[in-house]
N, C-alpha and C positions, 0 to 999 in steps of 0.2 A: 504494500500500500504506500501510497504518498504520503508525504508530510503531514498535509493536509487532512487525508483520512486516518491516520496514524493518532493524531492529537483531537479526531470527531468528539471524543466526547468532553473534552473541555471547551470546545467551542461551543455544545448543544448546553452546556451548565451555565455559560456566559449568556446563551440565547432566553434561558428559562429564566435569569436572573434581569435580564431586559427586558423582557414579555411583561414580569410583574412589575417593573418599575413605570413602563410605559403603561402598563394600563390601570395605572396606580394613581399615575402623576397625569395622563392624558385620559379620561374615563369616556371624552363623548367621541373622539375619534376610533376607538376599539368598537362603542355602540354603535358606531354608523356600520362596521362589517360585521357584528352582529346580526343588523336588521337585514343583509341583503343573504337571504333565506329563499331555500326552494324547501315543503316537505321536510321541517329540523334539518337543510343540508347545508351548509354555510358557503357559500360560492367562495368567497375568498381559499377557504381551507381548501376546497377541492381544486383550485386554481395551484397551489402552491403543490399539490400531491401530485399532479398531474408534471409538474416541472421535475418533482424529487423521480418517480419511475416510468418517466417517457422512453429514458437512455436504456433503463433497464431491460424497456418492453422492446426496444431497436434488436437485442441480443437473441430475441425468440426466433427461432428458426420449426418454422411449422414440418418442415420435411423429415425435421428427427421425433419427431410427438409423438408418430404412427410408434416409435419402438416402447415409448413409456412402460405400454404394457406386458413387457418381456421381463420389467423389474417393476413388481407390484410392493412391494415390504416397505418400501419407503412411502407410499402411498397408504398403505394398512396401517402404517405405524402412526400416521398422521391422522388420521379419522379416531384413530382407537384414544388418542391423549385428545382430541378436541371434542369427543362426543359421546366417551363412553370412561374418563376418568375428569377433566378439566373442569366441567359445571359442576358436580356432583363435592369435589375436592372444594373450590370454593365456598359453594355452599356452607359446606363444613369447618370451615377456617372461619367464615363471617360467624357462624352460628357460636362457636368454640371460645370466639376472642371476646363478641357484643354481647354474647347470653352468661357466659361466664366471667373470663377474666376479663374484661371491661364493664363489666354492670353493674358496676359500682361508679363508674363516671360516666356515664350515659343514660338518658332515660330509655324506657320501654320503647318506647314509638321512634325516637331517634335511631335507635340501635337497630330495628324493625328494618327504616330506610337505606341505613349503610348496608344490612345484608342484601338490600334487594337491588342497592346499587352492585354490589358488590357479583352479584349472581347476573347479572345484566353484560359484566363484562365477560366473566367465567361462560355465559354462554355464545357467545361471538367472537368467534376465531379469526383472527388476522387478514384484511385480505391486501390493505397499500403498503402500508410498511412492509410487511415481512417482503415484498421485494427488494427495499434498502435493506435489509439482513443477511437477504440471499448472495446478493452481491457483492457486501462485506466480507463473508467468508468463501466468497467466488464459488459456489452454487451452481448448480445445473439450470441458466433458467428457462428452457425448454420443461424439467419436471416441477419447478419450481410455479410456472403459470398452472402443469396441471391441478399439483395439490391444492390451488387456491380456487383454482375452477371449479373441482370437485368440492370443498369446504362451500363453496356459496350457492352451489344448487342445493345443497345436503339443509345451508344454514332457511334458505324458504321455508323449508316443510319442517324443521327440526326446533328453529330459534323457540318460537310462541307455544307448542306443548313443554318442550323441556323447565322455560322461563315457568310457564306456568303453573307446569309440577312442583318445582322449586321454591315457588314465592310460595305457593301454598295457594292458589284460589283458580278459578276455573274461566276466569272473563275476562285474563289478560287481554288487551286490545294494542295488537302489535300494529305501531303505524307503516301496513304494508307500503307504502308510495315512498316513506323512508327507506327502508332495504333493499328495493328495486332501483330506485333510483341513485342511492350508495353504490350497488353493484355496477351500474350503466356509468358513473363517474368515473369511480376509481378501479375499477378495473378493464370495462368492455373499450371507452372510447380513448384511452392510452395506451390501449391495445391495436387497437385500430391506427391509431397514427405509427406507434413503433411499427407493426408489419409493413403497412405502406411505405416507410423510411426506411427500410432495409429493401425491401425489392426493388426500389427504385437506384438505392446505391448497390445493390449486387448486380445490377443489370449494365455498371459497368465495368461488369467481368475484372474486377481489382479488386480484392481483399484488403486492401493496404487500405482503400478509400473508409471499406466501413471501417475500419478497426481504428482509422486514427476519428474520424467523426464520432466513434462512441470514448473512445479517451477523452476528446475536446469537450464533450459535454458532460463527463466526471464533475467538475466543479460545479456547473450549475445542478444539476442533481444534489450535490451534498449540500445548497446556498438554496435549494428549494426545502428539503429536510428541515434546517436550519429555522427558514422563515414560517415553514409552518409551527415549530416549537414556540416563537415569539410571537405570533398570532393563538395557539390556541391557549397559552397560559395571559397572555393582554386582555382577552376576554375572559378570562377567568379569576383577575388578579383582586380582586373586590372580594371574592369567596375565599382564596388562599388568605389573603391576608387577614381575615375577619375570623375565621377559624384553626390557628393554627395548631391547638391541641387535639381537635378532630381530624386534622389532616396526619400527623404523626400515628392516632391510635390506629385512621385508616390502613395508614401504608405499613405497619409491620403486618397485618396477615396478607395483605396485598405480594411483601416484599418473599414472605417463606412460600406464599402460592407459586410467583414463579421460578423461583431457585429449583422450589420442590420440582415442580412438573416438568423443568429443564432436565433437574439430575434425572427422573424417569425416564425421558424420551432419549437420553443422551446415553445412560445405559442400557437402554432397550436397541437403539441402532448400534451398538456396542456386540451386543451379544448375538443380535442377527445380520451381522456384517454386515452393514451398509455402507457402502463409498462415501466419503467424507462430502464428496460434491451432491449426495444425498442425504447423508446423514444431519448435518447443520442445520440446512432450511429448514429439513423435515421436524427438527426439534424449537428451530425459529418461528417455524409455525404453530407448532403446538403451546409453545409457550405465550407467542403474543397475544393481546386482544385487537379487535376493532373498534376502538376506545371511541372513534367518530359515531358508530352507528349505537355505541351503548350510551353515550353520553345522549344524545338523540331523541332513545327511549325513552331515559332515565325521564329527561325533562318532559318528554308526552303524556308518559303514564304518573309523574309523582311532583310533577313542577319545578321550575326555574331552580326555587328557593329550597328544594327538599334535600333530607339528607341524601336519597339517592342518586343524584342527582353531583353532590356535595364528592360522592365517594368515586363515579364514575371521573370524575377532572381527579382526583387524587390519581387513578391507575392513569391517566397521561403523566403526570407528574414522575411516576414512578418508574415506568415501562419505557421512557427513552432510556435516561441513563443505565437503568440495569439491562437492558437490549445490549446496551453498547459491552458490560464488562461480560455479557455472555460470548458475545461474538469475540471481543479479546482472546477468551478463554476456547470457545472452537477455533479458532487459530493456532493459538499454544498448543492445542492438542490435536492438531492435524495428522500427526504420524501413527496414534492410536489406530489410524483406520483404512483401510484402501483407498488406494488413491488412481482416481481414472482420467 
């Protein structure tokens, strides 16, 4: 890696530390890209995601997709931590920290909200980031698109029973126009631009052409990352700093959910040999959330102002920087594993 991506996450600590100061000290400037909203989606954010894995999506190469399904395990492995250990794990950390060891500094109904903030993210698996992950640890990302392909059909029909189960009540009201239209942002129409931008520079028969055009747009990628940290914490910075002993109690079950579910996925592609250029993402994905589309809910279903709501901006807060010291660490331990 560069210099530049080498020191990403002192720059993203610099960016979260400006996001709150700027939307501390500037409150109606952050409101004004608050208000421009499609369906909970915030057009700014999706303007800045669409910068951070445009480069990414240039990398897909549709002619190798067809082989994905010669190596399924990396795929299996992925479904199994986002949909049949990751909600359920949550759940149980919110339950364990706000009904126990915190119920003494939290009321009934606050603690109620953080878990359901909390179970909101636990059930929305990664689908923009974890392409900046993938590529941090240089990633497959031909399977990289598929895993997130297959997570977001799976998250339509799975997100609203599981959430459902979980919160406890039967009439979750998941705002479908938000998760479709999540999906058609950040992943289908910078998908669409990346394929189009590589056929037209493969066509002219020069390798050299794409490989230095996806280098040259390395930085902007990691300066679109960047700006969306300091956009979604500017808009956030009013709740951070109004709460900070709820933000703390948030993020330590926040902080063991994904260590924990990291060390899983990381021994699990461990023990079923997975190639390192599968194994990472595959545990990048499992571990991250879709923090856009929970934070989203959070506010449809429990409001602005609610704890869940409160706890959904807490897992942004959390989930850059420890993204970052995970991907350090799948780097360090790159020899662990086959290398293709």
């Amino acid at each position: 890696m560069g210099v530049f991506e080498r020191f990403l996450s002192v720059w993203v600590a610099l960016s979260i530390l400006a996001g709150i100061m700027l939307g501390h000290h500037m409150p109606t400037v952050f409101q004004g890209f608050a208000a421009l909203e499609i369906a909970h989606i915030n057009i700014p954010i999706a303007i800045f995601i669409w910068v951070m894995i445009y480069p990414m999506m240039i990398q897909v190469d549709f002619s190798s997709i067809k082989d994905i399904g010669k190596k399924p395990k990396g795929l299996l492995l992925t479904l199994v931590i986002n949909w049949l250990i990751k909600p359920f794990s949550m759940a149980l950390l919110g339950w364990l920290f706000f009904r126990i060891l915190f119920a003494d500094w939290v009321d009934p109904q606050t603690a109620t909200e953080y878990i359901a903030g909390m179970i909101l993210l636990g059930v929305a698996p990664c689908t923009a980031m974890v392409f900046i992950w993938s590529h941090l640890v240089k990633g497959d990302p031909n399977y990289t698109l598929v895993q997130v392909s297959v997570n977001d059909i799976i998250m339509l029909f799975a997100f609203a029973p599981i959430a459902a189960f979980l919160l406890g009540v039967s009439d979750v009201i998941v705002p479908w126009d938000t998760l479709l239209l999540s999906v058609v942002l950040y992943v289908l129409i910078p998908l669409v631009a990346g394929v189009l931008t590589r056929k037209a520079l493969e066509s002219r028969n020069d390798d050299s052409t794409l490989n230095n055009f996806i280098q040259t747009l390395k930085p902007i990628s990691m300066t679109g990352l960047l700006a969306t940290v300091v956009l979604l914490f500017g808009l956030q910075a009013t709740t951070i700093l109004a709460n900070p002993l709820a933000i703390v109690l948030i993020a330590i079950p926040l902080l063991l959910q994904t260590y924990g579910i990291f060390t899983i996925a990381y021994g699990a592609a461990k023990i079923i040999k997975l190639p390192h250029n599968i194994a990472a993402p595959a545990c990048m994905i499992g571990t991250s959330n879709f923090f856009e589309l929970a934070v989203a809910v959070a506010i449809a279903l429990f409001g602005l102002q609610s704890g869940a709501a409160l706890a959904t901006v807490v897992g942004v807060l959390v989930e850059v920087p420890v993204m970052l010291t995970l991907v350090a660490f799948a780097n360090r331990t790159r020899h662990w594993f086959e290398q293709v």
